[in-house]
C-alpha positions as CSV (number, residue, x, y, z in Angstrom):
1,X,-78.9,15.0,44.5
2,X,-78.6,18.6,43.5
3,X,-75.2,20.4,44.8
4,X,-77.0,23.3,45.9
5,X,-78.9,20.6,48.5
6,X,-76.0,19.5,50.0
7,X,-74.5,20.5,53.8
8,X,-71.4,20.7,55.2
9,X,-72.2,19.0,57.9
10,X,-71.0,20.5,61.5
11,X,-68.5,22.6,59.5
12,X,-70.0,25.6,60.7
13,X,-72.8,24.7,63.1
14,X,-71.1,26.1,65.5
15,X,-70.0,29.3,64.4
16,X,-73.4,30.6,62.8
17,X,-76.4,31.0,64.2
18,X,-79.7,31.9,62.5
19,X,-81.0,35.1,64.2
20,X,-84.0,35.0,66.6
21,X,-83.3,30.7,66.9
22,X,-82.7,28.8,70.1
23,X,-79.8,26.7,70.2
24,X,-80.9,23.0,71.7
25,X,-76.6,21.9,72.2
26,X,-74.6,22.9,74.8
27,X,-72.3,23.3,72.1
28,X,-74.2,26.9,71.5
29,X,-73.8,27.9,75.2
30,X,-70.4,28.2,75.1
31,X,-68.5,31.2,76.5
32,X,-67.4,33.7,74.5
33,X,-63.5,33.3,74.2
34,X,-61.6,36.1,72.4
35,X,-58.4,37.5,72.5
36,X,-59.8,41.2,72.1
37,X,-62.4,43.0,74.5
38,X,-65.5,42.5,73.0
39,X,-66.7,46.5,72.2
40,X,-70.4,45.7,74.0
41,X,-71.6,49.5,72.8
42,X,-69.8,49.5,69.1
43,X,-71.2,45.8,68.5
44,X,-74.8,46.7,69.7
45,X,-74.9,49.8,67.5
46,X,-75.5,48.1,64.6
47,X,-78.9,46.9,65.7
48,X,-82.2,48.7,66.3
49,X,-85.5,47.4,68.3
50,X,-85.4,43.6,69.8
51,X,-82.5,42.4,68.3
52,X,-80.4,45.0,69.4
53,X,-82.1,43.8,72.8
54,X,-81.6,39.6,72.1
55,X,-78.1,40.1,71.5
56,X,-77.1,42.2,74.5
57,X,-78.5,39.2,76.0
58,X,-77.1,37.0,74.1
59,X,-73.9,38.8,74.9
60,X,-74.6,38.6,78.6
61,X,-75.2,34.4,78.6
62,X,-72.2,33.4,76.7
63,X,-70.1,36.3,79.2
64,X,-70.6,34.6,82.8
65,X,-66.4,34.3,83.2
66,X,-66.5,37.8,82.6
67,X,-68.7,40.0,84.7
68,X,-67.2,43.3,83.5
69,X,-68.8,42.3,79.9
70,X,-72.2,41.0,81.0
71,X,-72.8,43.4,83.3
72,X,-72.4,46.3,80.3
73,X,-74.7,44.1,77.9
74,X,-77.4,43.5,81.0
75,X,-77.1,47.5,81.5
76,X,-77.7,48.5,77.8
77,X,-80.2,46.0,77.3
78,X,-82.1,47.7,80.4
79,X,-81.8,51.3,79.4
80,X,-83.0,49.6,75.5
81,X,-86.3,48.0,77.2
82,X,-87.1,51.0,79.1
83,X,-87.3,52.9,75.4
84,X,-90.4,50.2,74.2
85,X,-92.8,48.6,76.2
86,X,-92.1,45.1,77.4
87,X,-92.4,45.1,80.8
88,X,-91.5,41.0,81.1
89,X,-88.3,42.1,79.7
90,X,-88.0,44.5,82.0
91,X,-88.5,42.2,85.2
92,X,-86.5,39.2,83.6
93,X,-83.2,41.7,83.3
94,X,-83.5,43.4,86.4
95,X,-83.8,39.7,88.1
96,X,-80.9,38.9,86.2
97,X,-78.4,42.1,87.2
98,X,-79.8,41.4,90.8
99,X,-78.5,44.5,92.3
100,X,-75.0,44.6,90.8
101,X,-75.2,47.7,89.1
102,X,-76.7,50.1,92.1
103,X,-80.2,51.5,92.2
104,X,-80.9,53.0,89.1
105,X,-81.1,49.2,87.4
106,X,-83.0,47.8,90.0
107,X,-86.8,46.7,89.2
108,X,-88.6,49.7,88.5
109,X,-92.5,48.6,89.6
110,X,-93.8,52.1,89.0
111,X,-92.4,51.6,85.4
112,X,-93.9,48.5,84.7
113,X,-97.2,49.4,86.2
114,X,-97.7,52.8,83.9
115,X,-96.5,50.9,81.1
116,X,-99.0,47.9,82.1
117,X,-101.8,50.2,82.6
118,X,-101.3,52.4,79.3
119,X,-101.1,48.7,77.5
120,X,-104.8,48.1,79.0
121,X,-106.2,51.3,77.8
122,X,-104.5,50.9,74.4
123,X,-105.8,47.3,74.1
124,X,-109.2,48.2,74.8
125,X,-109.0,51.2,72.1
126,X,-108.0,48.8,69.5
127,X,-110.6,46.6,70.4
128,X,-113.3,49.1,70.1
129,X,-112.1,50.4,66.8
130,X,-111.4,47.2,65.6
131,X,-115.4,46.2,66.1
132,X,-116.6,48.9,64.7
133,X,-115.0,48.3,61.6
134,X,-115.9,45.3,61.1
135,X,-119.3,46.3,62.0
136,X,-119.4,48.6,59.1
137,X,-117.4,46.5,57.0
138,X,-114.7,48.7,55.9
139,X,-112.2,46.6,54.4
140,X,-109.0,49.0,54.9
141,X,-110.1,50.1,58.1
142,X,-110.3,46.4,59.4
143,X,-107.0,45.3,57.6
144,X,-104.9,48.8,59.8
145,X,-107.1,47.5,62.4
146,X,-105.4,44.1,62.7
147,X,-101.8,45.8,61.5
148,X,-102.1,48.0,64.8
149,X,-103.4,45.0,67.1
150,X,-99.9,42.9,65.3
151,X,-98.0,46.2,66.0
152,X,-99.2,46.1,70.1
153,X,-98.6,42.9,70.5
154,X,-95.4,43.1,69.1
155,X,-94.4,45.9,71.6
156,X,-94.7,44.3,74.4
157,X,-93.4,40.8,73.4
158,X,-96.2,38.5,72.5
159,X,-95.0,37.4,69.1
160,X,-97.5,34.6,68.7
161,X,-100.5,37.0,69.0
162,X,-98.6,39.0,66.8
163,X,-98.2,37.3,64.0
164,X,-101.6,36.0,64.3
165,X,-103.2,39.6,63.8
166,X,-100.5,39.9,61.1
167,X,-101.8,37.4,59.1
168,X,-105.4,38.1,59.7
169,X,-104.6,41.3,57.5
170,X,-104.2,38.9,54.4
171,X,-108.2,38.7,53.9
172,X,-108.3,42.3,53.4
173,X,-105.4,43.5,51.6
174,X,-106.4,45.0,48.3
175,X,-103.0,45.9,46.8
176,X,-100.1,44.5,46.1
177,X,-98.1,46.4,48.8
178,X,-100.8,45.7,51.2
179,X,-100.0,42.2,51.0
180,X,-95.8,42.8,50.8
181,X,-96.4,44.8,54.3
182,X,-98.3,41.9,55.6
183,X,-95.1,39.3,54.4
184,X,-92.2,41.6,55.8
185,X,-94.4,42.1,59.2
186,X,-95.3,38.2,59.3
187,X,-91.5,37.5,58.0
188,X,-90.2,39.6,61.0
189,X,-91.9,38.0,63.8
190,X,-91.2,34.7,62.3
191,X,-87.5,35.1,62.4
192,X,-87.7,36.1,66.0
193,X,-89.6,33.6,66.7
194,X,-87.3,30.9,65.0
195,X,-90.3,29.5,63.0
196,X,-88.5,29.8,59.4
197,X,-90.6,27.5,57.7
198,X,-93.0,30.6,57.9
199,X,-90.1,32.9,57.0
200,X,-89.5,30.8,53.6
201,X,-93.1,30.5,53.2
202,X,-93.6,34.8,53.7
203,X,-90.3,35.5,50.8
204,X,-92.2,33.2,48.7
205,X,-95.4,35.2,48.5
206,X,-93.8,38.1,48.7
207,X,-91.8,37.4,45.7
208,X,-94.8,36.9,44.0
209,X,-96.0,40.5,43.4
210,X,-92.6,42.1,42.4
211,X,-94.6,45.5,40.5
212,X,-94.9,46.0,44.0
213,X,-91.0,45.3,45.3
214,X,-88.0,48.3,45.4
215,X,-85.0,47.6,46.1
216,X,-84.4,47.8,49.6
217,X,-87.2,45.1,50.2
218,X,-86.1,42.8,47.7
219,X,-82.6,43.1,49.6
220,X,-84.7,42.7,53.1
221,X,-86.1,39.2,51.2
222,X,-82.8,38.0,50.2
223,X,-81.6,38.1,53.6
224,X,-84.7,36.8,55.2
225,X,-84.2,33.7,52.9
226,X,-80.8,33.2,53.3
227,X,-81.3,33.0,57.3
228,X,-83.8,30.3,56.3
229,X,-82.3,28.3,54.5
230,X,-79.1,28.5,56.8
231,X,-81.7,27.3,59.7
232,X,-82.0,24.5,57.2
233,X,-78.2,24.0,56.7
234,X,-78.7,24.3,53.3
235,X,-75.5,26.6,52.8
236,X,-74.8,26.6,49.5
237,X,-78.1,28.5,48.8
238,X,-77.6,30.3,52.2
239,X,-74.1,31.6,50.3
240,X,-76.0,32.5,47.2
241,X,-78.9,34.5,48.8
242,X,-76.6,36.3,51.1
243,X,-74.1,37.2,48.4
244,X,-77.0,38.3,46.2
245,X,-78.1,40.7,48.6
246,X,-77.3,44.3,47.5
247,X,-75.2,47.4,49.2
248,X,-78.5,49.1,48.7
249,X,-79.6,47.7,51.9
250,X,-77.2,49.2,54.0
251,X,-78.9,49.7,57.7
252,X,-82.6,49.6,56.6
253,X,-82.5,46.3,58.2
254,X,-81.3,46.5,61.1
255,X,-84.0,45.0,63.7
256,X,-82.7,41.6,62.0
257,X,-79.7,42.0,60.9
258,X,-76.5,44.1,60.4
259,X,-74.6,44.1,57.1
260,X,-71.6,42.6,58.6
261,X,-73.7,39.7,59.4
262,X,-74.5,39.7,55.5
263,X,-71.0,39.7,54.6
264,X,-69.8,36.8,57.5
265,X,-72.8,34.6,57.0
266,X,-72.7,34.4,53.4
267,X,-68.5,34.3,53.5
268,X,-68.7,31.4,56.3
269,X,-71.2,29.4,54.3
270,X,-69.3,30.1,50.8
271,X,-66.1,28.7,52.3
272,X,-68.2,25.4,53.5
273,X,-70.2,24.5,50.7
274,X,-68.3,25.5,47.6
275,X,-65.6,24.5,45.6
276,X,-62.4,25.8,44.7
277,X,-64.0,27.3,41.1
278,X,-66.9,28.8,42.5
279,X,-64.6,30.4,45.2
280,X,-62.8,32.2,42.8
281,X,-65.8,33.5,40.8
């Protein structure tokens, strides 16, 4: 068997955590038990759209022995949701803080019903132009089309539909960064949605048209891959992606993942998968 194929094992099962997965042990449930406050605000910074918004939560979970902390990720995450357009996410947090931070963060029904209403109107916009195009057979028109339907549904937190209309732009992209939009759009929900055979499946073709690839995206690949094939516990490529990954990326992926994440995923898997040579490399 090839090295590169081989896991650790639990080494560090239960220290990293793919972004956008679901744990099934209690074993990623636990608390969080530090020594330090945990900076809610600083930590959150670092992330932009619905992962900023999953890890508050996430925050908020693993901090039930410590209200002070939960209660600041439940609040932030609130003030985050009432920025986009998910209005589940809205009800599901307000549910959750339950009164415990005074009237301003209790369930705001007027808020959900504009948003809800506005959503409608939108949807049967898109609908409209949508047929139209494909009435006249416009081939970019219908491809932006299903990009703005994948963009909606994204918004307001149906990521199946989502990536559905995502893909459906593949028939009519007719350039190569047509079809690199469609992979990075597809490879986004994927990871939120934990499906990472589709992530893997999304760098792959992507890869393939690299007259069409800067910098910053191949960088946005090598981390989308890495967090695959750490879902995979495959962490001696994990390291390798994640170490490949370029300071050219700085924040411009952010609504997955925060260069420190770069620097502790690939450093965590490194230390687990290889030896004592390529350590010192």
């Amino acid at each position: 068997m090839d090295a590169d194929d081989e896991t650790s094992g639990p080494m560090i099962d239960d220290e990293i955590y793919a972004n956008g997965g679901e744990g099934e042990d209690e074993k990623r449930n636990r608390p969080i038990i530090s020594g330090e406050p945990l900076d809610v605000e600083a930590y959150a910074s670092l992330y932009s759209g619905r992962t900023k918004i999953s890890r508050l939560l996430f925050i908020a979970d693993h901090s039930r022995g410590n209200e002070a902390v939960e209660l600041e990720a439940l609040r932030m995450a609130y003030d985050e949701i009432k920025k986009g357009e998910n209005t589940q996410w809205l009800r599901d947090v307000a549910q959750r803080i339950d009164g415990r931070l005074g009237p301003e963060y209790q369930m705001d029904l007027a808020w959900c019903e504009s948003v809800d209403r506005r959503a409608e109107q939108k949807r049967e916009k898109l609908e409209n132009e949508l047929n139209a195009y494909r009435t006249n057979l416009i081939k970019e028109s219908i491809r932006m089309g299903y990009n703005d339907f994948g963009d909606f549904h994204y918004s307001h937190g149906q990521l199946g539909d989502a990536f559905k209309n995502y893909v459906r732009t593949r028939d009519y992209c007719t350039t190569s960064k047509h079809i690199v939009h469609m992979c990075m759009c597809s490879i986004l929900v994927s990871i939120e949605m934990g499906q990472f055979t589709h992530v893997a499946s999304y760098v792959s073709k992507a890869e393939q048209t690299p007259e069409a690839l800067d910098t910053i995206t191949v960088a946005k690949l090598r981390c989308a891959a890495g967090l695959a094939l750490l879902e995979a516990k495959k962490y001696k490529l994990a390291a390798r992606k994640f170490l490949e990954t370029g300071h050219e990326l700085g924040n411009h992926y952010n609504e997955v993942i925060a260069p420190q994440d770069i620097a502790t995923y690939g450093g965590l898997c490194a230390l687990a998968s290889f030896d004592r040579t390529e350590l010192k490399a």
